[in-house]
Every structure is written in structure tokens, then in C-alpha cells.
N, C-alpha and C positions, 0 to 999 in steps of 0.2 A: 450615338453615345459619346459624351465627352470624358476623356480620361484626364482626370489632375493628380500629378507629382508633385511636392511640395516636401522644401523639408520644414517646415513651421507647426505648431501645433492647431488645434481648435479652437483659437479664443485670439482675440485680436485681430488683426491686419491679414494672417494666412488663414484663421476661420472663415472670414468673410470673402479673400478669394476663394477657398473649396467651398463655398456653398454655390458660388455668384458666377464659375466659370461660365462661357460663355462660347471660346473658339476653342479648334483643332490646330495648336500650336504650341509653340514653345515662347513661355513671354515670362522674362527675369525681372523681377522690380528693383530696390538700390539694396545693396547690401555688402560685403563685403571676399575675402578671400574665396571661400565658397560659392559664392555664387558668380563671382566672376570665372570661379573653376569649372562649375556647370555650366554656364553659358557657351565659354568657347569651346568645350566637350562635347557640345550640340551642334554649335559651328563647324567643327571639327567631322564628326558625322556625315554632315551634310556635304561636306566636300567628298567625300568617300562614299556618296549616294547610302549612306545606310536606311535616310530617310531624308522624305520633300517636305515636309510641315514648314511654315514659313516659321520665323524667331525674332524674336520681338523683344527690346528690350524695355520701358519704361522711364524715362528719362526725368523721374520725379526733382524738381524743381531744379533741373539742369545737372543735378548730382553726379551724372555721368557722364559729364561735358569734354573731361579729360581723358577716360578709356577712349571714347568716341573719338577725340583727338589724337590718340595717341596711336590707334588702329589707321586711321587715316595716316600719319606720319608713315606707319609698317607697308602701309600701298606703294606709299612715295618714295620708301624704300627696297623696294620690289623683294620684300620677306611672303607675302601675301598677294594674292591679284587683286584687281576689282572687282571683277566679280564674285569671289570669298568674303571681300570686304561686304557687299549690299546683300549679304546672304544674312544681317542682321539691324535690322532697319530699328529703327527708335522714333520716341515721342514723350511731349511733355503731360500728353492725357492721354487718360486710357480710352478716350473715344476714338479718338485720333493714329491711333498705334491699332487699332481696332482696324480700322478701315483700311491703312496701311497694310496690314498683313492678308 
């Protein structure tokens, strides 16, 4: 059974992910305040074992090039490890973020 959370409605971009999931995971697409508040709330989890799902973010047309930069920066600055950091792997398609996770 696949469970989708989603804050989007029925029509559009998040209708057609809740019809079309596909994994048992956590996978954020581009968005903004919200959903970068959900994502690393999941990350965040994850380091407290609350749960193992892999997290995935979608890196639609590189959109998220500067989070991902700037998390890497947090490594380099030892806010975060490395292994927290690759607790959320990214991709520029969703085939590929697929396989990934």
C-alpha cells in the first residue's frame, strides 16, 4: 500500500502526483517556505530514527541548486554531518530520483 501526503489539491501538478505515486518515500518537488519546512522536518526525523524511508527531493530544472548548496556549505561547516546531509539525495528527473532512492 502506498501512502501520499500532499499539501496540493486534486487538479494540477499534485492531482497527478496522488493519482501516479509510485514509492514508499518522502519525495518534495520545488516549492517554497513550506515545503522546504517539510522536507527538512522529515530529515530531521530521520536522524532521530523516527523513521527509514529514503527522501528525495526533485531538483526540477536545477531550482534547488542553492538549498543543495547551501546544505553542503552546513557539512563544511560541521552544523550537520555527512551522513544527515546524504539522508536526502536529489535529481533533475523523476526517473532518476526514483532509482536513487
Amino acid at each position: 500500500m502506498i501512502h501520499l501526503v500532499y499539501g496540493g489539491g486534486e487538479v494540477g501538478l499534485m492531482g497527478k502526483v496522488a493519482i501516479t505515486a509510485h514509492t514508499d518515500a518522502f519525495i518534495a518537488l520545488s516549492g517554497g517556505f513550506g515545503t522546504l519546512e517539510e522536507i527538512f522536518h522529515i530529515v530531521f526525523w530521520a536522524q532521530l530514527n523516527i523513521h527509514h524511508e529514503p527522501i528525495g527531493l526533485l531538483n526540477v530544472n536545477k531550482y534547488n541548486d542553492k538549498v543543495l548548496s547551501f546544505l553542503d556549505d552546513v557539512v563544511e561547516h560541521e552544523f550537520i554531518s555527512l551522513a544527515s546531509r546524504k539522508m536526502l539525495v536529489s535529481a533533475t528527473s523523476e526517473d532518476e530520483l526514483i532509482d536513487l532512492l
